[in-house]
Backbone as JSON Lines, residues from 0, in Angstrom:
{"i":0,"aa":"X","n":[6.49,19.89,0.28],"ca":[5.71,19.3,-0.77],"c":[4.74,18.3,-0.14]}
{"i":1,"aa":"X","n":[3.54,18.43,-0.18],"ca":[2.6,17.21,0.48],"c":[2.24,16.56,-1.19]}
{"i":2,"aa":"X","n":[1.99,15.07,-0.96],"ca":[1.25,14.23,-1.7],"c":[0.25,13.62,-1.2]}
{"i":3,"aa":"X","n":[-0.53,13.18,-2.12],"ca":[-1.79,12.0,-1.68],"c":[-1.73,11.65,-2.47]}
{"i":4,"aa":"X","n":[-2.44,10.11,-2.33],"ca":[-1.68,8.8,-3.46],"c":[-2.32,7.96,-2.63]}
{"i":5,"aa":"X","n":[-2.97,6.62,-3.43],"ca":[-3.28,5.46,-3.04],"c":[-2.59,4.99,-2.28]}
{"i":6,"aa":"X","n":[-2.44,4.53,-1.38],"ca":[-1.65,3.86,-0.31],"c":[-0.89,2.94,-0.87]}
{"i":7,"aa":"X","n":[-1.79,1.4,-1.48],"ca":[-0.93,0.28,-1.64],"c":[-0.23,0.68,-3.07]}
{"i":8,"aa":"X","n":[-0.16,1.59,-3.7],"ca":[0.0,1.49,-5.12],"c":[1.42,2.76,-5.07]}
{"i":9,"aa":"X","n":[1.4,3.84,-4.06],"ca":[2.32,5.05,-4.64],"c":[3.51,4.64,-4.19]}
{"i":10,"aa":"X","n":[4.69,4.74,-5.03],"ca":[5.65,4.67,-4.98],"c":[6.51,6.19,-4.41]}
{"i":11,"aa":"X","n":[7.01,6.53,-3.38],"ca":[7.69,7.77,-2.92],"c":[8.74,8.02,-3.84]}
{"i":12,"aa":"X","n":[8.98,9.43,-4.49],"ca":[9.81,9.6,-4.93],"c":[10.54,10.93,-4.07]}
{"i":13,"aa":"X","n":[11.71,10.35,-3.69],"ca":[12.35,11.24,-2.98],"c":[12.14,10.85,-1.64]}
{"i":14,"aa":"X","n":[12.55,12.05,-0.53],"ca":[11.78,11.24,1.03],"c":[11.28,12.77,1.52]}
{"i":15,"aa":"X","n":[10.99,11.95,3.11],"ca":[10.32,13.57,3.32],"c":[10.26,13.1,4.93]}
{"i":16,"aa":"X","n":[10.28,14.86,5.68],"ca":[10.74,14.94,6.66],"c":[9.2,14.22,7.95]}
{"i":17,"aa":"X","n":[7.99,14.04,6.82],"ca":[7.42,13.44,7.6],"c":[6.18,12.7,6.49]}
{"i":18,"aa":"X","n":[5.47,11.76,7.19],"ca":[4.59,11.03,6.71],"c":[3.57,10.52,7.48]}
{"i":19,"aa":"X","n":[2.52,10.9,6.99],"ca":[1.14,10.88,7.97],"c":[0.56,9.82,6.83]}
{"i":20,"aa":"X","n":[0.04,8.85,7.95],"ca":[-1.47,8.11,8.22],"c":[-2.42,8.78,8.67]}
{"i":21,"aa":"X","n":[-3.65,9.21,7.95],"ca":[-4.57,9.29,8.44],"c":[-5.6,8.33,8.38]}
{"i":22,"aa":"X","n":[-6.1,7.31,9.2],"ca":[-7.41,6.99,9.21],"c":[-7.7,5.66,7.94]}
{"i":23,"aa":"X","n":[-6.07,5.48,7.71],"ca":[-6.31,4.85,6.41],"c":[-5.95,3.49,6.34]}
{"i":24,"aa":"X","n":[-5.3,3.19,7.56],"ca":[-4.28,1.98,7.46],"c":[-5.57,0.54,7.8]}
{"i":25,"aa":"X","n":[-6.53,1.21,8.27],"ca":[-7.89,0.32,7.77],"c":[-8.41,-0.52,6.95]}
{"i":26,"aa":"X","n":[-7.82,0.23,5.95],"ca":[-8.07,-0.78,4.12],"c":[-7.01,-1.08,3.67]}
{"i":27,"aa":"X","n":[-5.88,-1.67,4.17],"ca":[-4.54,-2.32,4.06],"c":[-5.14,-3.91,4.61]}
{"i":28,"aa":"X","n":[-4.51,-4.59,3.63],"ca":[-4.56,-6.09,4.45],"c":[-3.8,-6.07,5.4]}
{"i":29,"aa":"X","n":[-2.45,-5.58,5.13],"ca":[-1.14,-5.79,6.07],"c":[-0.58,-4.55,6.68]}
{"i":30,"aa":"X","n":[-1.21,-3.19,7.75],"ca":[-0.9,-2.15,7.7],"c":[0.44,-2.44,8.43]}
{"i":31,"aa":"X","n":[0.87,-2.84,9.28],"ca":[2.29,-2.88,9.41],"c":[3.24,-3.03,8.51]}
{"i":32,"aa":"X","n":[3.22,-3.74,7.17],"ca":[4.2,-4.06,6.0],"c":[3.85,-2.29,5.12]}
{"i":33,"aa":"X","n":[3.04,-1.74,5.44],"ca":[2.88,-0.56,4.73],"c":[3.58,0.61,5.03]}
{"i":34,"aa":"X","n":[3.63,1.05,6.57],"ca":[4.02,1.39,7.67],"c":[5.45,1.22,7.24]}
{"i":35,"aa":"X","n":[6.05,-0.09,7.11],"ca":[7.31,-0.05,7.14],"c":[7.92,0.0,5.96]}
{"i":36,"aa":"X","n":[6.88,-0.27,4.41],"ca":[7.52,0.01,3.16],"c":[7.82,1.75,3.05]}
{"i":37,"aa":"X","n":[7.1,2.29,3.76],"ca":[7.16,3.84,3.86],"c":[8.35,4.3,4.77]}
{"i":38,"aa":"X","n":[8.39,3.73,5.34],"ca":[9.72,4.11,6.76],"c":[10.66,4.51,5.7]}
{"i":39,"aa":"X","n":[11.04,3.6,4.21],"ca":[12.1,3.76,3.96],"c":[12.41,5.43,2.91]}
{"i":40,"aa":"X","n":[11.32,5.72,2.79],"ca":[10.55,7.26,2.14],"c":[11.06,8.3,3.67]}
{"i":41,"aa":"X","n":[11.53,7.97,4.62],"ca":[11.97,9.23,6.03],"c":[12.93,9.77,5.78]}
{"i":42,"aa":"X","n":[13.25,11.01,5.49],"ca":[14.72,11.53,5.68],"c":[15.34,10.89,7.12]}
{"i":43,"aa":"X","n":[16.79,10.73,7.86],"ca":[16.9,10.79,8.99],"c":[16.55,11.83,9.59]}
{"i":44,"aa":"X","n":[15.87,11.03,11.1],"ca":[15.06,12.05,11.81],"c":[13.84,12.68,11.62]}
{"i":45,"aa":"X","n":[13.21,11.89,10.27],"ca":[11.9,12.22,10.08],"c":[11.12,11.45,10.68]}
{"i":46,"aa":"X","n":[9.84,11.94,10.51],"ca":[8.97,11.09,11.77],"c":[7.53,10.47,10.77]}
{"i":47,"aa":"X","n":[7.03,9.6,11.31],"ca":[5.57,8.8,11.07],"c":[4.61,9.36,11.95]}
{"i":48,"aa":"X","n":[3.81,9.92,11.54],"ca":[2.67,9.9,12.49],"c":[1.47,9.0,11.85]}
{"i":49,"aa":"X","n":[0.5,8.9,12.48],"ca":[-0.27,7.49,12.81],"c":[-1.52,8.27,13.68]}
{"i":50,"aa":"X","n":[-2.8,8.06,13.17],"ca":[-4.15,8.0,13.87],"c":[-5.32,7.14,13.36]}
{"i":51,"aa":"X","n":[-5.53,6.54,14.3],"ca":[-6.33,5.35,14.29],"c":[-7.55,5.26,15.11]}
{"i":52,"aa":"X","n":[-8.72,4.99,14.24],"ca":[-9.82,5.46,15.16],"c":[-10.06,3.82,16.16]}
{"i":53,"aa":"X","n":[-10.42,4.29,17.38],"ca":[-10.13,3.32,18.14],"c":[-11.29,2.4,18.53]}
{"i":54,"aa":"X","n":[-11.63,1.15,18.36],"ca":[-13.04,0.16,18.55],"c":[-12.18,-0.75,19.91]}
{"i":55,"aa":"X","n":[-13.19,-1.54,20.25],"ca":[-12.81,-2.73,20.79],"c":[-12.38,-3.88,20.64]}
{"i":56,"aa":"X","n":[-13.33,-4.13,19.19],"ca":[-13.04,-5.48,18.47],"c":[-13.59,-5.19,16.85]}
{"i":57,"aa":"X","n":[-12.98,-6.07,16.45],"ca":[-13.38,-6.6,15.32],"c":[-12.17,-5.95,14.2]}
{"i":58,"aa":"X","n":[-12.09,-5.56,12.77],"ca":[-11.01,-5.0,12.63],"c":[-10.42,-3.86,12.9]}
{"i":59,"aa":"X","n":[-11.11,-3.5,13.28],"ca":[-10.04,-1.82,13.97],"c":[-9.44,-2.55,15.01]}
{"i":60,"aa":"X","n":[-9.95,-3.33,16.17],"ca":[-9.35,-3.78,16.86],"c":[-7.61,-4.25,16.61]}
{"i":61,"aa":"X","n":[-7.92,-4.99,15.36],"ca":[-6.75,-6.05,15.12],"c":[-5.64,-4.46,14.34]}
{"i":62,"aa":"X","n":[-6.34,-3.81,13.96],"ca":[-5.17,-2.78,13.02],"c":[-4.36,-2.32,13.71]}
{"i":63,"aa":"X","n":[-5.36,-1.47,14.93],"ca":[-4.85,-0.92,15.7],"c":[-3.68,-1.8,17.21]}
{"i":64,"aa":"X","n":[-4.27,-2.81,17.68],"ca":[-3.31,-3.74,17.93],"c":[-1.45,-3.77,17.29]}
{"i":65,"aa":"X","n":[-2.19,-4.1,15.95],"ca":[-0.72,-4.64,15.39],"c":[0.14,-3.4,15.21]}
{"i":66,"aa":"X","n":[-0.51,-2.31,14.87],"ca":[0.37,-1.03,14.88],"c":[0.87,-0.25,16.36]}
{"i":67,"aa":"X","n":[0.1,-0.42,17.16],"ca":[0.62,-0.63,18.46],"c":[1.82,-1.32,19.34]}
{"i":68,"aa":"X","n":[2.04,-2.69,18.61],"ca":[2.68,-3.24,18.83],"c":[4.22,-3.29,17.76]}
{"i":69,"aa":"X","n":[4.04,-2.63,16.94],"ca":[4.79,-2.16,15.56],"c":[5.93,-0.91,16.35]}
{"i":70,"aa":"X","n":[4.99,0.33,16.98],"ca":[5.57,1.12,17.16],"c":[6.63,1.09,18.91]}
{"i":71,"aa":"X","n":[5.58,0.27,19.44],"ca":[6.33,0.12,20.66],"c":[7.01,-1.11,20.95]}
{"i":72,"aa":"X","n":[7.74,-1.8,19.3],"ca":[8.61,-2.67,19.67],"c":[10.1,-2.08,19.61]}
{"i":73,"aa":"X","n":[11.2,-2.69,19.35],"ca":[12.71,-2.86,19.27],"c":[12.66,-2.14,18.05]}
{"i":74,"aa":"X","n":[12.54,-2.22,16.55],"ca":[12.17,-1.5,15.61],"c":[12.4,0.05,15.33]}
{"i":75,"aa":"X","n":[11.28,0.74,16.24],"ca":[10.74,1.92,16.19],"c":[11.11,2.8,17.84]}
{"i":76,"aa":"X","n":[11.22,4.06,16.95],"ca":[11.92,5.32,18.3],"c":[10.3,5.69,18.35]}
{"i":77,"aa":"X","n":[9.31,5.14,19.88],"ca":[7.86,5.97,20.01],"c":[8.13,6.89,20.38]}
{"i":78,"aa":"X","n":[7.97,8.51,19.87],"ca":[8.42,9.37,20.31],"c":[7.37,9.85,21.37]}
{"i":79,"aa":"X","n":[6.41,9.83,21.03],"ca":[4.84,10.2,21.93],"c":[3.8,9.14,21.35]}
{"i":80,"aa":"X","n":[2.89,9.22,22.15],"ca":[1.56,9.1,21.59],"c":[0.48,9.16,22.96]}
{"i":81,"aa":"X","n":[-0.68,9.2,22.22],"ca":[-2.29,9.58,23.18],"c":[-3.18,9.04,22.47]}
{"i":82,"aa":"X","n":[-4.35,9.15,23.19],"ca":[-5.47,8.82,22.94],"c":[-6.5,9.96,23.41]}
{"i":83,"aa":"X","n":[-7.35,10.44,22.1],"ca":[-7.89,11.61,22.06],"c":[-9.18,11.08,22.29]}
{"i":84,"aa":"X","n":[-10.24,11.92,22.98],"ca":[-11.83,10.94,23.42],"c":[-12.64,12.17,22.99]}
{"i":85,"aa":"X","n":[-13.63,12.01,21.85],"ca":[-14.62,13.23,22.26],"c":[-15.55,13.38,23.25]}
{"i":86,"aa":"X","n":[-15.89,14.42,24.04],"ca":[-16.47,14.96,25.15],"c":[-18.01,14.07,25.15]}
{"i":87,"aa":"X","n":[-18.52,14.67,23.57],"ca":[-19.92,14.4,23.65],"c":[-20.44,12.99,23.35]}
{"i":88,"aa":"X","n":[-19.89,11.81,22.44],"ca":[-20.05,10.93,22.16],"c":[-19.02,9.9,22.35]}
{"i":89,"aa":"X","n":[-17.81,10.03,23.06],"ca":[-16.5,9.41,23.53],"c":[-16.24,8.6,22.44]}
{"i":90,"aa":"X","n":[-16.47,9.01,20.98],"ca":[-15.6,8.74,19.91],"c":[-13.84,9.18,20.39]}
{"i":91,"aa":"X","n":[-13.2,7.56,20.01],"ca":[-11.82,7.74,20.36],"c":[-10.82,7.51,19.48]}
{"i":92,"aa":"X","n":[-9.67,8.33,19.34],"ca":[-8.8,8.16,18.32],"c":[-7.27,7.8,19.35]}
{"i":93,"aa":"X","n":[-6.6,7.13,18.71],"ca":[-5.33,6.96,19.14],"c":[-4.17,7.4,17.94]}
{"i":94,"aa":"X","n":[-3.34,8.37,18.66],"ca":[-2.73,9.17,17.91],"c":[-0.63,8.61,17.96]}
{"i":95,"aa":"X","n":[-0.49,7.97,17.42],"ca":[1.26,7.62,17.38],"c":[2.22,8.42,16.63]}
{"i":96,"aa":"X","n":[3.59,8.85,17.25],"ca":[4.58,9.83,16.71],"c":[5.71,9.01,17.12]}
{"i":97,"aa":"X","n":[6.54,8.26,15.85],"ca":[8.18,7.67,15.88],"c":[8.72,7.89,14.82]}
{"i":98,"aa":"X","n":[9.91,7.34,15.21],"ca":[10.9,7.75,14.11],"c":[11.19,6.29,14.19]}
């Protein structure tokens, strides 16, 4: 079953074996408190994935930071992650997978 739903507003009913961020955790004041109100929506052994388009500074900087530091603390199992670059314009995404 996939859903889409306002971020700060949907309430999960039920859980599910996975839950994707796309591109969104941008327009969160607090994307880590979001991140983790959702954790509790995982079956065990389900996973979060996470892509974040990647800047230097300013707020992407800080999003991507704090979710960085979210997934590769004590907290969270990082199962993988990368950083994807396009060829022609080295537009970069950083891509996270935990449980």
């Amino acid at each position: 079953v996939t859903r889409c739903a306002d971020l700060a507003t949907y309430e999960p009913e039920g859980t599910f074996d996975a839950i994707l961020f796309n591109e969104v955790l941008f327009f969160t004041p607090d994307p880590v408190a979001e991140i983790n109100r959702y954790r509790a929506a995982l079956n065990p052994g389900g996973v979060m994935i996470v892509s974040l388009y990647v800047k230097d500074s300013g707020g992407a900087k800080t999003t991507l930071d704090a979710v960085h530091g979210l997934f590769t603390g004590p907290e969270w199992d990082l199962l993988d992650h990368c950083r994807l670059t396009t060829l022609g314009k080295g537009t970069r995404w950083q891509l996270y997978l935990a449980r």
